[in-house]
C-alpha positions as CSV (number, residue, x, y, z in Angstrom):
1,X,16.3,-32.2,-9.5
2,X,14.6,-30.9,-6.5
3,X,10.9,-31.1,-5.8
4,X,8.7,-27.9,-4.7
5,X,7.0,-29.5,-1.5
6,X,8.8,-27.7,1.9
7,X,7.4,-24.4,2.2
8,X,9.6,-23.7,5.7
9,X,11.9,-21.4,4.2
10,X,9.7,-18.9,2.4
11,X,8.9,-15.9,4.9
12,X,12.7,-16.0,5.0
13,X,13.1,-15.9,1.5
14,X,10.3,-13.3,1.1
15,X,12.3,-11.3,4.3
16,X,15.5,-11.5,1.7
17,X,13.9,-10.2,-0.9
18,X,12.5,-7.3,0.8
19,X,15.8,-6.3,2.2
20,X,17.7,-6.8,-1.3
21,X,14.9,-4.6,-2.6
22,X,15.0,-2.1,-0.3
23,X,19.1,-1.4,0.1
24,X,18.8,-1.0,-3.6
25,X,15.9,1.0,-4.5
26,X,17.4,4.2,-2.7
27,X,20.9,4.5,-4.5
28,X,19.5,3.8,-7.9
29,X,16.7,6.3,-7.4
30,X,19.3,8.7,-6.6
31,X,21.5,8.0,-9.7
32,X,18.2,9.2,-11.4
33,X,17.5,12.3,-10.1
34,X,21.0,12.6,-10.1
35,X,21.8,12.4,-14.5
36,X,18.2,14.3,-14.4
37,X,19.6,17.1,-13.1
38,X,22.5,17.2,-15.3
39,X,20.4,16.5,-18.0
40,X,18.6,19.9,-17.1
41,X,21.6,21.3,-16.9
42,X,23.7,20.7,-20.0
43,X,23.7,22.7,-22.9
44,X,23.5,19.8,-25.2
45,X,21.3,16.5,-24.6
46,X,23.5,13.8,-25.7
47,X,22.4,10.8,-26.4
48,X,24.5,8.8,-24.1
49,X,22.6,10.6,-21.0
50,X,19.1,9.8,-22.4
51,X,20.3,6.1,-22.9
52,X,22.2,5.8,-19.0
53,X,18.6,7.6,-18.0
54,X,16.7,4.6,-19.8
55,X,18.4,2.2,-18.3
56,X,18.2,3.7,-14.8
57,X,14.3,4.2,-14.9
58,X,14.3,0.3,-16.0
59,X,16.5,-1.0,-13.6
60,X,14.2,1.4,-11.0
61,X,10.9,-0.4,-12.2
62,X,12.4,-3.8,-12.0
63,X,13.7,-3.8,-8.4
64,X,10.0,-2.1,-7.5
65,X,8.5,-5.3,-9.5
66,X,11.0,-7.6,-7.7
67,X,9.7,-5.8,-4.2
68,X,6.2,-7.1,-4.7
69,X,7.1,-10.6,-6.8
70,X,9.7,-11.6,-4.0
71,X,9.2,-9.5,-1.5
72,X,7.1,-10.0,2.3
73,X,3.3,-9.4,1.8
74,X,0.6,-9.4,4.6
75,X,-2.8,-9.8,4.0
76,X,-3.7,-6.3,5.3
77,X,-1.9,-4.7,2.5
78,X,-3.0,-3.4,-0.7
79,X,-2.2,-1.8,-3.9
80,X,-3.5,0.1,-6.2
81,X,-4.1,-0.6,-9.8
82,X,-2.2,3.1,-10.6
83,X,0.9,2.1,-8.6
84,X,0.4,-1.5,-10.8
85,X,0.2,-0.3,-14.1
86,X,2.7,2.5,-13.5
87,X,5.3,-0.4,-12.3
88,X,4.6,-2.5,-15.7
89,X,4.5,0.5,-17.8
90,X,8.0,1.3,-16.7
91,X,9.2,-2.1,-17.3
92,X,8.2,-2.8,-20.5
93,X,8.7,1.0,-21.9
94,X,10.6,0.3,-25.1
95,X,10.5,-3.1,-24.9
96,X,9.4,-6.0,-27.1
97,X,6.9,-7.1,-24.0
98,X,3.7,-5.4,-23.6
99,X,1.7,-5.9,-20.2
100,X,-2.1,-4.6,-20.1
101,X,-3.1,-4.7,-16.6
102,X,-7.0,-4.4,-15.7
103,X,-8.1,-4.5,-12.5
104,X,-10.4,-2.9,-9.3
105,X,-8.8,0.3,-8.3
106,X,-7.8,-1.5,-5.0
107,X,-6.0,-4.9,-5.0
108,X,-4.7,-7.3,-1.9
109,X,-0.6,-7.2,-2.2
110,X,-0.8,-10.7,-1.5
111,X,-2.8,-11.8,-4.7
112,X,-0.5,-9.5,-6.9
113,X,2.8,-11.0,-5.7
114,X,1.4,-14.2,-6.8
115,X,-0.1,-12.6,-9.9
116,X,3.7,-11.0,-10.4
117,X,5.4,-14.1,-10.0
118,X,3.2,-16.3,-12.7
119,X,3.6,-12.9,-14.8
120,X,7.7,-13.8,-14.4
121,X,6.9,-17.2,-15.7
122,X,5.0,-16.2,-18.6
123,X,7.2,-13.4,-19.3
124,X,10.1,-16.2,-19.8
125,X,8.1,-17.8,-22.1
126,X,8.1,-14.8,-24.3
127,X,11.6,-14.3,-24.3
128,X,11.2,-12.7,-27.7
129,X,9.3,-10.3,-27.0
130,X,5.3,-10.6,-27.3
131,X,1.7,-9.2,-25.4
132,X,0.5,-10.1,-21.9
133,X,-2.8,-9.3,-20.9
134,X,-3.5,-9.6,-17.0
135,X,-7.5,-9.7,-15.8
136,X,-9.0,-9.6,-12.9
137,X,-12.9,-10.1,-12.4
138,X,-14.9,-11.3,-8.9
139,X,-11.3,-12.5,-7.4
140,X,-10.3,-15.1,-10.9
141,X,-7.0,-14.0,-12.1
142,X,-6.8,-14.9,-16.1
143,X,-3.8,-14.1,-17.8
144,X,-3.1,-14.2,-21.5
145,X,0.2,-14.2,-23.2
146,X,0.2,-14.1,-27.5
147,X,3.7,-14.1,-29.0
148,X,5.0,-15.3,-32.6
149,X,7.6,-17.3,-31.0
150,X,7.6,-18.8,-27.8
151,X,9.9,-20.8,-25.4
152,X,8.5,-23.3,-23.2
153,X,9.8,-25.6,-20.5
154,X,7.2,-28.3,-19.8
155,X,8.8,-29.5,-16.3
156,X,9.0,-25.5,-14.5
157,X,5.2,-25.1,-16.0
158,X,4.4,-28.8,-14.5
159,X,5.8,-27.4,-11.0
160,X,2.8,-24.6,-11.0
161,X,-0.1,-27.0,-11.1
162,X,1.6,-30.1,-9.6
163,X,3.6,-28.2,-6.2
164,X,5.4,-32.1,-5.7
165,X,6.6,-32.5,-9.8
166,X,10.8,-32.1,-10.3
167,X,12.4,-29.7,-12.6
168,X,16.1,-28.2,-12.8
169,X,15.7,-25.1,-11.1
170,X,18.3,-22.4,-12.0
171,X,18.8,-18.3,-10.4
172,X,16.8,-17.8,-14.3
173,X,13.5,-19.9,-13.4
174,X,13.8,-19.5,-9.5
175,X,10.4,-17.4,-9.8
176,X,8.9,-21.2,-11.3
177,X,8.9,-22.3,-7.8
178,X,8.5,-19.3,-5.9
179,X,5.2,-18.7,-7.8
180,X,4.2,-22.3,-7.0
181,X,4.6,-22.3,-3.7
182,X,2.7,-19.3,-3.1
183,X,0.1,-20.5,-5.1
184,X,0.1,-23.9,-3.0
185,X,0.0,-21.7,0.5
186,X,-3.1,-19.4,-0.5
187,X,-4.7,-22.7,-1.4
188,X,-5.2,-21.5,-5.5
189,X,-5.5,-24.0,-8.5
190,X,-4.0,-22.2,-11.4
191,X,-5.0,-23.9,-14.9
192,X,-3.2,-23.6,-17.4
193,X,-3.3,-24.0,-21.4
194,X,-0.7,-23.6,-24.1
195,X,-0.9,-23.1,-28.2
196,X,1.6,-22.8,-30.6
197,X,1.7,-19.0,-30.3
198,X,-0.5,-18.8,-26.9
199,X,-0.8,-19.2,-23.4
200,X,-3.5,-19.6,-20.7
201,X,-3.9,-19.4,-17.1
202,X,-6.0,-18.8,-14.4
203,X,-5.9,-18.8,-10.5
């Protein structure tokens, strides 16, 4: 069991992230253009190619999601919602998840890698697929997550309004801690609330 209370080691594990990010970003964008050119190319469009280019542009949006979530982020820098939405949609495309992102045009990095690392947590709650809807209005963040099954693990969702509670923390619910120390270090209470086929939160 380890408590979330030591916040020493997280500009390195933000540096980490960053570095992962970016060493793999560049080849995998490359395989990409790469099987789109031979998609051009060939004669025939066999489905093999179309699935390897699926999987590609998925693994692509991931890592550029992971860049944010675990990634370093100054206060200085911002996003925009396009480059948001365009991340999610590429994500989810085909998927049984479904994120709906509203939002100014111009966001601080800083409140979406928190708002990308509670998204992590919800999105492992709808492990079977389901709808997110992220909101952003006057600097409250609401999210809202429907789903006809859901899977919840009470002590990782304790750790994100109680920073000192104890869970079992795995490589599969890292982002559980990561999200609530983050939360705890930009001094933000998230709330949270949970139905049988709902979730909740705000920060």
């Amino acid at each position: 069991m380890s408590g979330i209370t030591d916040t020493n080691q997280l500009d390195l594990a933000s540096l980490l992230g960053s570095r992962i990010c970016h060493d793999l970003i560049s080849p995998i964008g490359a395989i990409g253009n790469g099987l789109e050119l031979l998609m051009i190319e060939s004669a025939a469009q066999v489905p093999e190619m179309a699935l390897i280019g699926e999987s590609v542009g998925h693994a692509n949006a991931r890592i550029r999601f992971f860049r944010v979530a675990f990634g370093v982020a100054s206060p200085e820098q911002r996003m925009g919602a396009a480059e948001v939405r365009g991340i999610l949609s590429d994500m989810t495309s085909g998927g049984r998840l479904s994120i709906a992102w509203y939002s100014a045009a111009d966001l601080s990095r800083v409140q979406v890698k928190v708002a990308f690392l509670v998204l992590m947590c919800v999105e492992s709650a709808l492990a079977y697929g389901g709808k997110i809807t992220v909101q952003v209005d006057k600097g409250v963040w609401q999210l809202e997550a429907e789903a006809a099954k859901m899977r919840l693990d009470a002590p990782l969702w304790d750790l994100l309004t109680n920073p000192a509670a104890a869970a079992d923390i795995t490589p599969a619910t890292v982002h559980f801690p990561l999200a609530a120390l983050e939360i705890a270090r930009h001094q933000m209470a998230l709330t949270a609330e949970f139905g049988a086929e709902w979730i909740k939160l705000s920060f």
